[in-house]
DRENMARVO-608607 format. One record per residue (C-alpha): residue in three letters; x, y, z. Coordinates in pm, 1 decimal. Each point is the difference from the previous one (the first is absolute). Example, Ala and Ser with C-alpha at 12.3 -4.5 7.8 and 13.67 -1.06 7.14 Angstrom:
BEGIN
    r        c1        c2        c3
  ALA    1230.0    -450.0     780.0
  SER     137.0     344.0     -66.0
end
This chain:
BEGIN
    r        c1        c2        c3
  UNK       0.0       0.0       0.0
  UNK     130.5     329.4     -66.8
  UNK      15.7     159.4     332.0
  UNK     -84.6     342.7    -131.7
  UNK    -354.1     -48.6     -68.0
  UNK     -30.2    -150.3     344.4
  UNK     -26.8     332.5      84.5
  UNK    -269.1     255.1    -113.3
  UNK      24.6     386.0      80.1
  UNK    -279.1     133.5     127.0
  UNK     150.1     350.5      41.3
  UNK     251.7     266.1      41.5
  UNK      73.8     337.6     194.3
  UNK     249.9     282.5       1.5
  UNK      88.8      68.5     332.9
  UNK     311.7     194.8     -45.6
  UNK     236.2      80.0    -323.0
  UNK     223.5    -317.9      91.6
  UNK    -291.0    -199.9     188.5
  UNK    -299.0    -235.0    -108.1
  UNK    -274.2    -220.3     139.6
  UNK     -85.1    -306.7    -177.2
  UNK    -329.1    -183.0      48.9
  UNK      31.3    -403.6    -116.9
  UNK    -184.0    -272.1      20.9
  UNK     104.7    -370.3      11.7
  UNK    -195.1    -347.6      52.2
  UNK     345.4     -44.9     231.2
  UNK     -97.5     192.8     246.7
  UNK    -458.4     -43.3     -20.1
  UNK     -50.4    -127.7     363.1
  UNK    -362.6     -77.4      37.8
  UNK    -251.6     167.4     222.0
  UNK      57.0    -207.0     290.9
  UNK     371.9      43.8      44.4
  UNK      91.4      12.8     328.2
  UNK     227.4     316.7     -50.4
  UNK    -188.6     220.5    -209.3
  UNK    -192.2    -121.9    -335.1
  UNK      99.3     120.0    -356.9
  UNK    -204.2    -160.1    -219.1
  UNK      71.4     214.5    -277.9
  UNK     403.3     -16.0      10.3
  UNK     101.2     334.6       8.3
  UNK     325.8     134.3     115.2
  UNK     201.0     332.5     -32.5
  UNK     373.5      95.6     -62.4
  UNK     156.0     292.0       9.3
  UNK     291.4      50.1    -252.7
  UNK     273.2     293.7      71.1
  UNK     149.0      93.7    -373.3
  UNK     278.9     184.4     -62.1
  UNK      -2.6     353.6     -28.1
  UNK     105.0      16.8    -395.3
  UNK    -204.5    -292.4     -74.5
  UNK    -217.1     156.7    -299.8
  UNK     305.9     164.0    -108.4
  UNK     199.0    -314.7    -166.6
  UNK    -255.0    -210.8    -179.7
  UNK     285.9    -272.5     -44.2
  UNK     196.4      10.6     302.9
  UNK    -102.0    -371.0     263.8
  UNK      49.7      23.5     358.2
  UNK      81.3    -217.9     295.6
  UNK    -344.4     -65.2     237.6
  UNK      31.6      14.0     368.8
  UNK    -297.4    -226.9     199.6
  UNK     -78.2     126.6     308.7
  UNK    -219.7    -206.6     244.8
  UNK    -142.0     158.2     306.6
  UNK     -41.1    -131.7     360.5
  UNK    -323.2    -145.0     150.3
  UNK    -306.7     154.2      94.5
  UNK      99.3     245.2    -280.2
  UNK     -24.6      -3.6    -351.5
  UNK     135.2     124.9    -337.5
  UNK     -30.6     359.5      78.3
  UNK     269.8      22.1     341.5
  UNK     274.7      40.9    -195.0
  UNK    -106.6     362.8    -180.6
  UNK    -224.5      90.7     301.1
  UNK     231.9     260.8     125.5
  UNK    -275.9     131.9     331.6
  UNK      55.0    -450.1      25.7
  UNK     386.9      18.6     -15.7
  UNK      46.7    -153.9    -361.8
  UNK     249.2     227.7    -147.0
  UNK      47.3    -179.5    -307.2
  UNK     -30.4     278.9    -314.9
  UNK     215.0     262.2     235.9
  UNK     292.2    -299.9      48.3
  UNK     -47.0    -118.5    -397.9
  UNK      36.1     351.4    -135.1
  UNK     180.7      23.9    -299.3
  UNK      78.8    -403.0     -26.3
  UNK     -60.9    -125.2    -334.4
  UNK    -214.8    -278.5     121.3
  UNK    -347.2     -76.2      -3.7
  UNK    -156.9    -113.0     346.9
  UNK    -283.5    -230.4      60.6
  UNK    -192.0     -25.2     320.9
  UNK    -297.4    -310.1      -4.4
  UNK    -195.6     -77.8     248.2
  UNK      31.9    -284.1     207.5
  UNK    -277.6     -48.5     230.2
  UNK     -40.4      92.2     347.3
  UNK     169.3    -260.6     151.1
  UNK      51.7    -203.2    -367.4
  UNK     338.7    -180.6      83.9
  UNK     114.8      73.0    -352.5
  UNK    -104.8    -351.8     -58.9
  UNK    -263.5    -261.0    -190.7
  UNK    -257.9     -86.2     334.5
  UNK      -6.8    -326.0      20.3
  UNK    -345.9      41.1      97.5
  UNK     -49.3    -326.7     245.9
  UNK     114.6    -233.8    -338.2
  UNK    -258.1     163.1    -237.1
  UNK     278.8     292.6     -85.4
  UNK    -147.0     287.2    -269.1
  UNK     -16.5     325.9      99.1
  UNK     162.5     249.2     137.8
  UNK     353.3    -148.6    -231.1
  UNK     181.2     286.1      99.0
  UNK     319.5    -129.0    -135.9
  UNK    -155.0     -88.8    -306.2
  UNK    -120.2     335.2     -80.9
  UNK     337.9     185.9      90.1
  UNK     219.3    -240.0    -164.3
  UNK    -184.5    -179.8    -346.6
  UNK    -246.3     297.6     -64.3
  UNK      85.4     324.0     114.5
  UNK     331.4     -16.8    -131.9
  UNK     -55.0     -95.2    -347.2
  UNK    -278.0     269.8       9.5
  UNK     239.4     281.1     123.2
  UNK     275.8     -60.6    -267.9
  UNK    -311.4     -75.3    -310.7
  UNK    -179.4     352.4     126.1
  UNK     360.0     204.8      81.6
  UNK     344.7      44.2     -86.5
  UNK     208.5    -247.7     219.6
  UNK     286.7    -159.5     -25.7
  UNK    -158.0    -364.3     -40.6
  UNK     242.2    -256.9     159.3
  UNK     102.5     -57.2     267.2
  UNK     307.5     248.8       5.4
  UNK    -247.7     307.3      14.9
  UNK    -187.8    -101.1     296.7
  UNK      83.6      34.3     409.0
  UNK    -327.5    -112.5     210.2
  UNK      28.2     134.8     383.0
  UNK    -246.0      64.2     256.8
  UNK     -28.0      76.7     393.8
  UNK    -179.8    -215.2     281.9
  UNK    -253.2    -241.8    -118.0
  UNK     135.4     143.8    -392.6
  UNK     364.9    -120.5      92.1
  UNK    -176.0    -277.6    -206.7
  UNK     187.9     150.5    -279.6
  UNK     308.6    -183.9     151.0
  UNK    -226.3    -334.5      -3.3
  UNK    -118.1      84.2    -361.3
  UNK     331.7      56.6    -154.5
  UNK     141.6    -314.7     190.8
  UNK    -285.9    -212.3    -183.8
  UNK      48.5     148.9    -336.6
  UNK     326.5     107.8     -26.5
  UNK     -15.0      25.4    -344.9
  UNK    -221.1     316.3      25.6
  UNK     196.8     182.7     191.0
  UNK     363.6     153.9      10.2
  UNK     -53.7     152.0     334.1
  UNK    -162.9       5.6     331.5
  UNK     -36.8     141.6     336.6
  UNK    -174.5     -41.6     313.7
  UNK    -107.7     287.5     230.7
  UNK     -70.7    -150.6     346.4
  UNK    -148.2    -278.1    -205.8
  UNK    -231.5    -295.8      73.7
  UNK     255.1    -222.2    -150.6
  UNK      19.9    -322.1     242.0
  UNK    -397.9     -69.7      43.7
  UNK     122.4    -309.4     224.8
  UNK     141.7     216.5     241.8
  UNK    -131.9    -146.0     337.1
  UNK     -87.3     372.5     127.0
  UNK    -123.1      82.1    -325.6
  UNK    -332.1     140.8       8.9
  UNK    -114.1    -280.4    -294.6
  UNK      62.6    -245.5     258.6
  UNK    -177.3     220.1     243.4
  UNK    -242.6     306.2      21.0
  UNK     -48.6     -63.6    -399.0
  UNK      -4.3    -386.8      29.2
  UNK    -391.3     -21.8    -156.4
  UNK     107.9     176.2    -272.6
  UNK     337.5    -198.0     -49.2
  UNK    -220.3    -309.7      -4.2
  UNK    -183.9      71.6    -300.3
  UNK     315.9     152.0    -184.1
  UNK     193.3    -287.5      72.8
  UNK    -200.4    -261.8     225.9
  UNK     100.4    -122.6     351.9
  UNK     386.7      57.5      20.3
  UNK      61.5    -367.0     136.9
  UNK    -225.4    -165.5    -213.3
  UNK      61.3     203.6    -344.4
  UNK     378.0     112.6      84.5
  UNK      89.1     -12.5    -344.4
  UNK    -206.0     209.2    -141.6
  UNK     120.2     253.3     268.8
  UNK     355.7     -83.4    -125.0
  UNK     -72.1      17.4    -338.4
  UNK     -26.4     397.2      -1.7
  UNK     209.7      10.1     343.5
  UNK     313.2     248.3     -47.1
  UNK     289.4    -234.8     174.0
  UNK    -141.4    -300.5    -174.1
  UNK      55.1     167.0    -374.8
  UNK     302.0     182.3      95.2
  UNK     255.4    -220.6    -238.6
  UNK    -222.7     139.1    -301.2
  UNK     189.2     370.6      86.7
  UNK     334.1     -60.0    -130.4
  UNK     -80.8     194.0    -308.1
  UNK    -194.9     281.6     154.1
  UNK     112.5     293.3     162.0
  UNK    -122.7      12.3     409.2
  UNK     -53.4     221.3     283.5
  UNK    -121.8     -51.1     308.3
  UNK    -122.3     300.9     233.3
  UNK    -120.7     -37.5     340.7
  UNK     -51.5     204.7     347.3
  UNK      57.3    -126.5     324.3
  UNK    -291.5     161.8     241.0
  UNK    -362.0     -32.9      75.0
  UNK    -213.8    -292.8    -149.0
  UNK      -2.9    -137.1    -220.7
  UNK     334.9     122.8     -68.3
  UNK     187.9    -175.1     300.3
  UNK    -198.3    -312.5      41.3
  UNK     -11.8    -141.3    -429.2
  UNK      62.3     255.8    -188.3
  UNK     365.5      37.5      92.4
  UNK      50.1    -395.8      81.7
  UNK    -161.1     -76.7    -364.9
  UNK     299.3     231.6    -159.3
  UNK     225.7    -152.1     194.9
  UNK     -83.8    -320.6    -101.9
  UNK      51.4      99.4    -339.2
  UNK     300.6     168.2      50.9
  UNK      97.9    -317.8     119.9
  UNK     -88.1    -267.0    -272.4
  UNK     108.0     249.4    -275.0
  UNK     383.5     -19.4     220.2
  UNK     -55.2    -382.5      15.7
  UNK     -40.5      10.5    -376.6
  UNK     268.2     232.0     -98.4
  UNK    -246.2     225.7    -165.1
  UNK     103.1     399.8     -21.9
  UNK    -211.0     217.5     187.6
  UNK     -95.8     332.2     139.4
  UNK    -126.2     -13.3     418.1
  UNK     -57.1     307.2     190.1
  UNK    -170.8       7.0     355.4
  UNK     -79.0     363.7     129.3
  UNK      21.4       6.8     417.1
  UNK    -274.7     188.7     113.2
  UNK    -199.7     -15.6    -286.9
  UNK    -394.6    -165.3      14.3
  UNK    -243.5    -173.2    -247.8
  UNK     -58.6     356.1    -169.1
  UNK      -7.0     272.2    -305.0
  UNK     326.3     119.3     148.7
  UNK     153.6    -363.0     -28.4
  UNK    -150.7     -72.1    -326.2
  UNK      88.8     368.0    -170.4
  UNK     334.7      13.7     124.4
  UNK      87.2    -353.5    -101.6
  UNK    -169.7      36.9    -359.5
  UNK     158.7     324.8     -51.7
  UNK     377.4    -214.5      84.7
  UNK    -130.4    -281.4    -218.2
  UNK     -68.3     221.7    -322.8
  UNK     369.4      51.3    -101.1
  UNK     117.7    -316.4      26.2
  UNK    -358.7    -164.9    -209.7
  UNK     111.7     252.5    -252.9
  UNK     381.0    -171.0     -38.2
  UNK    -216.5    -335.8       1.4
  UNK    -200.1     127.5    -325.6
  UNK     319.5     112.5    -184.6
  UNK     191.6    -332.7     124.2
  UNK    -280.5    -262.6     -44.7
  UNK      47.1    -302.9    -228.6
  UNK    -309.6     -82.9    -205.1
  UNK      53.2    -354.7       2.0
  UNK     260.7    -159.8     226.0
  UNK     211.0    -290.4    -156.5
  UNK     -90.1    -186.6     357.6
  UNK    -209.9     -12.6     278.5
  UNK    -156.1    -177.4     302.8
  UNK    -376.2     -66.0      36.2
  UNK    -165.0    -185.6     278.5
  UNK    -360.3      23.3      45.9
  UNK    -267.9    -174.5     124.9
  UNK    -225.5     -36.0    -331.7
  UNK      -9.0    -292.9    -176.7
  UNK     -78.1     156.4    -358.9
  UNK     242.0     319.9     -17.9
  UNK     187.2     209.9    -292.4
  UNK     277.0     229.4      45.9
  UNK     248.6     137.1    -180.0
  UNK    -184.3    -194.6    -334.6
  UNK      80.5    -336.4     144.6
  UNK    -324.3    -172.4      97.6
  UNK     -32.6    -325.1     234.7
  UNK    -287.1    -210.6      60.5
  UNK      14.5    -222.2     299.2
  UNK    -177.2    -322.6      77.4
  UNK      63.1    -118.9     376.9
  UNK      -1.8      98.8     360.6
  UNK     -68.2     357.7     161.5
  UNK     323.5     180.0      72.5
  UNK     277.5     243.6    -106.3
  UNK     184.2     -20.4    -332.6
  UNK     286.2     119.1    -110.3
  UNK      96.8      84.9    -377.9
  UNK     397.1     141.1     -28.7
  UNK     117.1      98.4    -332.0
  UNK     418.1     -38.7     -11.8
  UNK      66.0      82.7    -330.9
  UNK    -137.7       4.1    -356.4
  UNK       3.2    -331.1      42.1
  UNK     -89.7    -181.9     298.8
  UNK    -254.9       3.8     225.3
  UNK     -63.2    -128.9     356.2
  UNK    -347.4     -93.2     142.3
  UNK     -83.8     -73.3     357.2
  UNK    -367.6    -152.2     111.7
  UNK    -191.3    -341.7      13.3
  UNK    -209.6    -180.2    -289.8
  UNK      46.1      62.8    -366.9
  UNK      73.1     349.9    -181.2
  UNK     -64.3      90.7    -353.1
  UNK     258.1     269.2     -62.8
  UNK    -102.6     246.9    -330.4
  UNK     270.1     136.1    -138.3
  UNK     -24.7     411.0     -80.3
  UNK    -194.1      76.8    -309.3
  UNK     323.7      55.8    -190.5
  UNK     189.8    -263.2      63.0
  UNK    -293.3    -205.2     -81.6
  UNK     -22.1     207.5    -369.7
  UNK     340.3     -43.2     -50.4
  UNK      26.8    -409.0      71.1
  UNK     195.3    -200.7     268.9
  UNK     259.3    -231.2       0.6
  UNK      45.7    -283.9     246.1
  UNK    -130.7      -3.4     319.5
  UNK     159.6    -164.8     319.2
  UNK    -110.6     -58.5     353.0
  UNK     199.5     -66.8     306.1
  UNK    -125.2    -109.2     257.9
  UNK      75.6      32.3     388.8
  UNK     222.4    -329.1     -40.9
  UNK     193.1     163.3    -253.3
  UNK    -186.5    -234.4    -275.9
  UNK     -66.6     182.2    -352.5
  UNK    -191.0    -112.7    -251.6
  UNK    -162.7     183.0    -343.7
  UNK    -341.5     127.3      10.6
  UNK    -238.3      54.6    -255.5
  UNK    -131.7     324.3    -105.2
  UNK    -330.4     114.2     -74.6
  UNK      45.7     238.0    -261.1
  UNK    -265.7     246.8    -172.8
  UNK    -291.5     -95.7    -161.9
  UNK    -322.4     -41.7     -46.6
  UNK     -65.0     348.7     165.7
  UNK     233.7     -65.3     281.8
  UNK     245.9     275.3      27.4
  UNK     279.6    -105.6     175.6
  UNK     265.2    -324.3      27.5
  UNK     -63.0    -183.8     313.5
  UNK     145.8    -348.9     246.3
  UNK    -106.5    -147.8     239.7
  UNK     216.2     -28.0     286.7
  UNK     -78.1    -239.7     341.9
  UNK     159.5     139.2     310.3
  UNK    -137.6    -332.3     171.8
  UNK     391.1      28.1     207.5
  UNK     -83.0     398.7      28.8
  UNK     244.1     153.0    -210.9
  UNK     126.1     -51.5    -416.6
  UNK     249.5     235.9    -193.2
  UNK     -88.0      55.9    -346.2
  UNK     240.5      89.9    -267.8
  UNK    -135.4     103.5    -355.1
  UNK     165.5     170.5    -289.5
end
C-alpha cells in the first residue's frame, strides 16, 4: 500500500509566516466510541510543521526534517506554545530545516495498543513512522532518506529515542530530553501511576514482556551504531530523580557496554521542566545539525535486533517462522550476513541485488558447517531474490556474491 494515501488532509492553517496546522485523518488512529481513553471515531489528528524562513523563496532547494514529539498529558502544540514553554520557532530561527510536531495522544506511549490481544487503534507508531513520513516528504520539500532526518522528543516524546532505535534506517539522528526511554523502569510511572494505560499499550508487563521490550530503549540499543545520540537528563524532583534520570542512565550504560558513541549530559539541580527541556534542545541543535551534514544514506553495515517476526530494514526483508523472541540480523560486509533467532528465516535480498542476479549462496552454520542454498529469484510478480535459512541451532552466517 502506498502509505501516502493512508493519509487524507482534511485541512490547513497559517498560523505564523514560518508556522502551520495540519488537520489529517487516518483509519490508524479511528478508536471507536467506547474507547476507554477518549473515542475518535472519525481519525483525525493535527501537526504542526515549522518551515524555514526562505522556504517559498527556492522552489528547488530540499531540506532536512526535524520530528519533534511532545511529553504526556500534552499534545502537538507544547512545543510552539510559548505562554506553555515550547520555544521551538524562537530556538529554530534561521535553520534551514523544516520541523514537524504530530500528535501523540494524551498518554499514547508512541506505540501500536495492544488492546487486550485485539490490537487496532490508537497505532501510534504506525502513523508516525509508515504514514506520516511518506506524507511529509510527498506534500514538502525534504530530504527523503534517512540522512535528512533527526527524530527527538522530551518526557513521554523521548520516544523519539525508541523510534529511531526501531527504525534506524529513518533516521540519522536522535535525542532524548528527560525522555521516557526505559518503560521497564521499576519506578517508572508505566509500571505504576500509568499502569492501566501501559496494559492496553503493551499488556501486563510479566505476562506480555516482550512486547514491552520490543519498543523498550535498552533492549534496541545495538540498532544505534549508525545514528548519532544524545542523552539529556536532570537530577531533581519527580519524575526526574526517581526514572527519569535512572532510565538515562541505563542507557548511558548499555550504549558504553556496546561501544556505541554518544552524547550524555545530566544538569544538577535541574527538574522534569521547560527549563530542562529548552536548555537541553537548544545544546542539542548544533550538534543534530553536524549529524545532517555527516549522515550516511545507507550504511555498508549494521546491527538490527527486534522483536518482530516479519521486519524490513535497510531493503533487506526477513520472514520468520518459529518461537517468540529477539532476532538479530548483522550485515559484515557486501557480502555476508549473520542472523540470530529460532525457527526458519526467509531472507529477501534488496530490490537491486535481486534485479541485478546472484551468484552462489552459502550458509554456515553455528557448527561451522556450510552448505549452498538455493535462491528464489524474481518472477512471476515477485520482486526480489530470496533463501530460506533455519536457525534451528540459533545462529547461520550467510555469504552471497
Amino acid at each position: 500500500m502506498d502509505q501516502t494515501t493512508a493519509l487524507t488532509l482534511v485541512g490547513a492553517e497559517e498560523l505564523s509566516p514560518r508556522l502551520r496546522e495540519i488537520t489529517l485523518q487516518t483509519k490508524a488512529l479511528a478508536t471507536p466510541v467506547d474507547f476507554p481513553l477518549g473515542a475518535n471515531p472519525s481519525g483525525e489528528t493535527k501537526v504542526r510543521v515549522l518551515l524555514p524562513a526562505n522556504y517559498g523563496n527556492h522552489a528547488d532547494r530540499r531540506y532536512p526534517v526535524l520530528y519533534l514529539l511532545h511529553g504526556g498529558t500534552e499534545n502537538y502544540t507544547a512545543w510552539t506554545t510559548p505562554d506553555a514553554g515550547g520555544r521551538t520557532e524562537e530556538l529554530t530561527e534561521g535553520d534551514e530545516l523544516i520541523v514537524v510536531m504530530p500528535d501523540g495522544g494524551f498518554a499514547g506511549g508512541y506505540s501500536d495498543w495492544y488492546n487486550a490481544g485485539s490490537y487496532g487503534p490508537p497505532q501510534w507508531a504506525t502513523y508516525h513512522l509508515d504514514q506520516l513520513i511518506p506524507w511529509v516528504d510527498a506534500t514538502f520539500r525534504t530530504i527523503d532518506d534517512r540522512s535528512g532526518r533527526a527524530i527527538a522528543g522530551l518526557s513521554m516524546g523521548g520516544a523519539a529515542l525508541r523510534y529511531a532505535a526501531y527504525r534506524p534506517d529513518l533516521f540519522c539522528a536522535t535525542a532524548s530530553f528527560s525522555g521516557d526511554i526505559d518503560i521497564l523502569q521499576p519506578e517508572s510511572e508505566w509500571r505504576n501511576d500509568g499502569k492501566f494505560v501501559a496494559g492496553l499499550i503493551w499488556g501486563d508487563p510479566d505476562q506480555q514482556e516482550l512486547r514491552w521490550r520490543r519498543m523498550n530503549g535498552p533492549d534496541l540499543a545495538a540498532n544505534l551504531v549508525n545514528t548519532d545520540i544524545a542523552l539529556y537528563a536532570g537530577d531533581t524532583g519527580a519524575p526526574e530523580s526517581t526514572f527519569i534520570s535512572a532510565a538515562a542512565e541505563a542507557m548511558h550504560s548499555r550504549l558504553l557496554e556496546l561501544g556505541i558513541e554518544h552524547h550524555y549530559t545530566r544538569y544538577e539541580g535541574y527538574g522534569h521542566d521547560w527549563q530542562t527541556f529548552n536548555r537541553a534542545f537548544g545544546e542539542w541543535l548544533p550538534l543534530m545539525r553536524t549529524a545532517l551534514i555527516e549522515a550516511d544514506p545507507a550504511p555498508g553495515t549494521f546491527v538490527y535486533e527486534t522483536a518482530d517476526k516479519h521486519f524490513e530494514i535497510f531493503g533487506w526483508r526477513v520472514d520468520l517462522d518459529g518461537a517468540e523472541g529477539f532476532t538479530r540480523l548483522e550485515k559484515h560486509s557486501d557480502k555476508r550476513l549473520t542472523l540470530n533467532g529460532v525457527g526458519d528465516a526467509t531472507v529477501s535480498f534488496p530490490l537491486q541485488m535481486g534485479r541485478d542476479g546472484l551468484a552462489a549462496v552459502t550458509v554456515i552454520d553455528s557448527d561451522g558447517d556450510e552448505r549452498a542454498l538455493k535462491v528464489t529469484s524474481p518472477r512471476d510478480g515477485l520482486e526480489r531474490s530470496s533463501v530460506t535459512v533455519s536457525l534451528q541451532d540459533g545462529a547461520a552466517e550467510v555469504v552471497f556474491g
